[in-house]
FIGUTI-803609 format. One line per field, with one value per residue (C-alpha): residue in one letter; x, z, y. Coordinates in nm, 2 decimals. Example, Ala and Ser with C-alpha at 12.3 -4.5 7.8 and 13.67 -1.06 7.14 Angstrom:
REM residues 2
resn [a:s]
xx [1.23:1.37]
zz [0.78:0.71]
yy [-0.45:-0.11]
REM end
This chain:
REM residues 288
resn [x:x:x:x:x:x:x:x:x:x:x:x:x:x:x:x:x:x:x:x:x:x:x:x:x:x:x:x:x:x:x:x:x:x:x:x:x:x:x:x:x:x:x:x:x:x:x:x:x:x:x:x:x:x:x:x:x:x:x:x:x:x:x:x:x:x:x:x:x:x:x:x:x:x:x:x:x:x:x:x:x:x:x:x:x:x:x:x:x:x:x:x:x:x:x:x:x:x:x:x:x:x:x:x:x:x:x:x:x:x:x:x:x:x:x:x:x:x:x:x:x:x:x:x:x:x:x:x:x:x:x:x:x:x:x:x:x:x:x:x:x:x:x:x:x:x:x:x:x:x:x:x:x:x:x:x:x:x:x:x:x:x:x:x:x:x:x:x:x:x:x:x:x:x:x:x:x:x:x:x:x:x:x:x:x:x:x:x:x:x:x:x:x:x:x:x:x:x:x:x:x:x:x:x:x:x:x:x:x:x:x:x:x:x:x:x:x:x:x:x:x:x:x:x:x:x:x:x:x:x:x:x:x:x:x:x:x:x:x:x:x:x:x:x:x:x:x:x:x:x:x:x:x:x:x:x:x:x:x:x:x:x:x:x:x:x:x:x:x:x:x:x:x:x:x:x:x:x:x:x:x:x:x:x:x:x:x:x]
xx [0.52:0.15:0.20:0.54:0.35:0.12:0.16:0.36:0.28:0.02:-0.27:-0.28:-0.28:-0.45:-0.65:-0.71:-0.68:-0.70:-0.45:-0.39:-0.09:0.10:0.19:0.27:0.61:0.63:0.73:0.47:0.47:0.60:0.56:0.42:0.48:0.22:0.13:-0.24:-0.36:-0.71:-0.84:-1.04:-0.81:-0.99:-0.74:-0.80:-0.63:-0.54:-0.31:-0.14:-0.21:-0.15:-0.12:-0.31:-0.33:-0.60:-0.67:-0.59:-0.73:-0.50:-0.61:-0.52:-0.61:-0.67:-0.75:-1.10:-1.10:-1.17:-1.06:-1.17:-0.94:-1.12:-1.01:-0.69:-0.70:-0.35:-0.27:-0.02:-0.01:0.25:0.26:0.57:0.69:0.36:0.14:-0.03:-0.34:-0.41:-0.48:-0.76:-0.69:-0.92:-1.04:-1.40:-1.47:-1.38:-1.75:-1.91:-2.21:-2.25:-2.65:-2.80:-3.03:-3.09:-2.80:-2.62:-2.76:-2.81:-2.50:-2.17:-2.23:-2.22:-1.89:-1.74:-1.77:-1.67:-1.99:-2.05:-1.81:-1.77:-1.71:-1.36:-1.39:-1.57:-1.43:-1.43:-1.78:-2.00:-2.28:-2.22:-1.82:-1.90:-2.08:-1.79:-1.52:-1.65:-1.68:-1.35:-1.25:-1.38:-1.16:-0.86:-0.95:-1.04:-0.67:-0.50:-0.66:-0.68:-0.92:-1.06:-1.28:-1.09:-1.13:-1.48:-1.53:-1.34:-1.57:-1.89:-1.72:-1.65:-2.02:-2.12:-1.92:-2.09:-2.47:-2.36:-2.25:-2.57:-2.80:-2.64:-2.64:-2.23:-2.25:-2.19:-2.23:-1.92:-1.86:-1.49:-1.33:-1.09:-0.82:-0.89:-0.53:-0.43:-0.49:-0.23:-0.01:0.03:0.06:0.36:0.54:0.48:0.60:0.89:1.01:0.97:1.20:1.47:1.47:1.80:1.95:2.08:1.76:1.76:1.43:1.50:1.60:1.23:1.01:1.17:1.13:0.75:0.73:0.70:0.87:1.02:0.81:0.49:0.60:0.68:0.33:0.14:0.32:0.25:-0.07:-0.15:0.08:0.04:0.42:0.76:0.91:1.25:1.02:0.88:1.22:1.33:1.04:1.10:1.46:1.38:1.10:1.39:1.65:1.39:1.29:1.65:1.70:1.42:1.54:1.92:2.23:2.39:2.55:2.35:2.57:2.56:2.23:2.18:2.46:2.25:1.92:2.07:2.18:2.50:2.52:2.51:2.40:2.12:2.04:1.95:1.79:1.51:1.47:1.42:1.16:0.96:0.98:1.04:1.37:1.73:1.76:1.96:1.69:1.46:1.66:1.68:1.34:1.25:1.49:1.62]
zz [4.41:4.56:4.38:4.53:4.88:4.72:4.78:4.52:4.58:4.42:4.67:4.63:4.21:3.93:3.90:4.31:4.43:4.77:5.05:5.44:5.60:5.78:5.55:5.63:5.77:5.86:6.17:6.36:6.62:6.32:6.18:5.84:5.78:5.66:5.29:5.10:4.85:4.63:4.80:5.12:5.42:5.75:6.04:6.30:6.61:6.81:7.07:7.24:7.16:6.84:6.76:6.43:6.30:6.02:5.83:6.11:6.42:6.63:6.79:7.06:6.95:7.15:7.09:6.95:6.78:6.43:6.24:5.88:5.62:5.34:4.98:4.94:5.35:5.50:5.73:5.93:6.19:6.43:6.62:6.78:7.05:7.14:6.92:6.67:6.41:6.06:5.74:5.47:5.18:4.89:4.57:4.65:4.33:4.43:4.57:4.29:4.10:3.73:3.78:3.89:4.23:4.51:4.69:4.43:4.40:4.77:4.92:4.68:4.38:4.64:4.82:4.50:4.45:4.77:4.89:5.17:5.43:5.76:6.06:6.09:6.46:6.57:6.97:7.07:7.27:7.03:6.86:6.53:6.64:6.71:6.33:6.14:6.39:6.27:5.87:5.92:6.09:5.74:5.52:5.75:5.75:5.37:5.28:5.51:5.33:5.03:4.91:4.58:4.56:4.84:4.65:4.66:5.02:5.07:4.84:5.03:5.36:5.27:5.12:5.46:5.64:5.45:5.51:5.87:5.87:5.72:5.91:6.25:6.10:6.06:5.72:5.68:5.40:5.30:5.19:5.17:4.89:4.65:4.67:4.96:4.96:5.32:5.21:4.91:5.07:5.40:5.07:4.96:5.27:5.35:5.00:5.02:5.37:5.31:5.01:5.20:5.50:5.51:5.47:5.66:5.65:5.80:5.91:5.75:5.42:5.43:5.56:5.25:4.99:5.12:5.08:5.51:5.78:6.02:6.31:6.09:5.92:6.26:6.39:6.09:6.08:6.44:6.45:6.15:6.15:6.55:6.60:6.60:6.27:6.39:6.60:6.27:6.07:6.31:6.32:5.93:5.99:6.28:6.01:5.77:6.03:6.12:5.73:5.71:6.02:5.92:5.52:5.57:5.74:5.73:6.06:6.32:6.32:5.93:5.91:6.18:5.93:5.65:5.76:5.85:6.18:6.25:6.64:6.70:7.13:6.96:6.76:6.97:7.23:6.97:6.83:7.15:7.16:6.91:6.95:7.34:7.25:7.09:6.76:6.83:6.99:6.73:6.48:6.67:6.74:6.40:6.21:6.04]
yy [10.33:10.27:9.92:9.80:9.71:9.55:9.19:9.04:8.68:8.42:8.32:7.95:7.86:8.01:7.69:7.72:8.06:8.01:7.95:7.97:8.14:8.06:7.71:7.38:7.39:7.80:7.93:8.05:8.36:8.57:8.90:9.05:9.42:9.65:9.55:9.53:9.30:9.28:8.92:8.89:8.77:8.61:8.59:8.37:8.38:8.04:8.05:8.35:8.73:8.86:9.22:9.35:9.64:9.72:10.03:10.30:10.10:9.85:9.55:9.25:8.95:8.59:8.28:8.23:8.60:8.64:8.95:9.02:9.22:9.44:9.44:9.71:9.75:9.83:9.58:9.40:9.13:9.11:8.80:8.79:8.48:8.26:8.37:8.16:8.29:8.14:8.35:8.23:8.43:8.41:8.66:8.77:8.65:8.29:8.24:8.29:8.14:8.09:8.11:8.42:8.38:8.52:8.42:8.57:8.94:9.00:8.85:8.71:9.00:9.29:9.10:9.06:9.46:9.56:9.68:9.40:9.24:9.14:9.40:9.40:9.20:8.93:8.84:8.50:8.43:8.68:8.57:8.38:8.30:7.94:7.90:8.07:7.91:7.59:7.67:7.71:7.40:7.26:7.46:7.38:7.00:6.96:7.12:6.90:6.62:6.72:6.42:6.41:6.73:6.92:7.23:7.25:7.14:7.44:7.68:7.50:7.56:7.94:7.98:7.84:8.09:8.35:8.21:8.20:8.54:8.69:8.48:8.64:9.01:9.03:9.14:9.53:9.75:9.91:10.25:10.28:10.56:10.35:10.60:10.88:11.10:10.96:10.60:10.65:10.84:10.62:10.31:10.50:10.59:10.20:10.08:10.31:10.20:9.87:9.89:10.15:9.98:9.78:10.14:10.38:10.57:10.94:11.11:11.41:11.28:11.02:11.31:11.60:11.30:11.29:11.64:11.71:11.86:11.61:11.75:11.65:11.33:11.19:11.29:11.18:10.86:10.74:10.85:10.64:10.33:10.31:10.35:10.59:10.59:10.49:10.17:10.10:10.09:9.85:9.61:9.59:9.49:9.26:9.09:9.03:8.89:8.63:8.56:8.46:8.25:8.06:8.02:8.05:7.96:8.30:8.34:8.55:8.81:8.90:8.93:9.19:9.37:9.29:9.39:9.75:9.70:9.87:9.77:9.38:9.42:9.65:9.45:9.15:9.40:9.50:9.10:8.98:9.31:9.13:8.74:8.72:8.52:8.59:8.51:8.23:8.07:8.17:7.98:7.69:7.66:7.75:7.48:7.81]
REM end
């Protein structure tokens, strides 16, 4: 079950495992529900606030802010109307040299392992922003282009990023436990929601499969996921409503059915919670 939020999809190609989200043509201002993957993920923020949360802690996020994303971390990203960040998502192992040096052994061996990263913020206006800010200005421009040799601009770029980061003292040692019991459990109560959530989902009947009372499930979930479990069930319905005005034509109304709504007006009360707009307007800004 631990394995069904882990993210599914292929970062960039097996030849080119790299990519940035949102991609050419997405919406932007949108939300991505809690989920983990093994790759390195660099968030930057660009225009609005964005709300993040990583691990256990929760953030606000503006333009200029950079927030880094551990190998296996929970995490979710809610961006809602306004908002605007791009995601760099890479294996650790992408930065790595054939030749053994220095360079290797002190800085992209112990990153590939998981024992070095970035602190998980870096606010616009801190020391060493400006350097990695502009590292990846490269990356963004050598994948728009995409000349001959794009692929390794992007590596050099990255590498940069990563000199920059050392040279300014951003690099931390980490000393995270692979599989601690609340890590696992809080991957399976996301894993299972995610998959249940277009039911009719009953509190009771989620907190007795988990093996908790409803009084504790409800506390251990919000003090961990940074929100009421019926809120949460919600913003995973609202996140597949706007996954299908972007990609379909369904009619507005069947996809609030379809995503578990049972109330249209209720419905359109908690999308307009998220984006800032109906999802009428959401489409029609979107091109849905």
């Amino acid at each position: 079950m631990d394995a069904s939020r882990l993210e599914k999809r292929t970062h960039g190609t097996e030849e080119f495992p790299f990519q940035i989200y949102p991609v050419s043509g997405s919406q932007d201002g949108d939300v991505i529900p809690y989920h983990w993957h093994p790759e390195l993920e660099i968030i930057r923020i660009l225009t609005g606030e964005v709300g993040l949360t990583i691990a256990d802690k929760r953030y606000t996020g503006v333009a200029g802010d950079l927030f880094f994303v551990g190998t296996g971390e929970l995490h979710e990203i809610r961006s809602g109307h306004g908002g605007q960040f791009r995601s760099f998502v890479f294996p650790a192992d992408f930065l790595q040299f054939r030749r053994t040096d220095r360079a290797q052994t002190e800085l992209l061996a112990p990153l590939e392992d998981g024992r070095l990263w970035f602190g998980t913020t870096l606010w616009a206006g801190e020391a060493g922003n400006p350097a990695l800010q502009k590292a990846l200005d490269e990356v963004m421009e050598a994948c728009a282009e995409k000349r001959e040799g794009f692929e390794l601009r992007v590596k050099a770029s990255l590498l940069t990023l990563v000199a920059e980061g050392a040279g300014a003292g951003l690099l931390r040692s980490v000393q995270r436990p692979a599989r601690d019991y609340k890590t696992q459990l809080l991957r399976e109560i996301v894993a299972y929601l995610n998959e249940h959530c277009t039911e009719q989902l009953r509190l009771t009947d989620v907190s007795q499969h988990f093996g908790m009372s409803p009084q504790y499930f409800c506390s251990f979930f919000k003090a961990n996921l940074g929100r009421p479990f019926v809120q949460h069930i919600n913003f995973l319905r609202i996140e597949r409503a706007s996954r299908l005005l972007r990609e379909t034509d369904q009619p507005i109304m069947e996809i609030g059915f379809a995503v578990g709504f049972e109330n249209f007006s209720y419905f359109i009360k908690r999308f307009r919670a998220v984006f800032g707009c109906t999802p009428s307007a959401y489409r029609k800004a979107g091109g849905g």
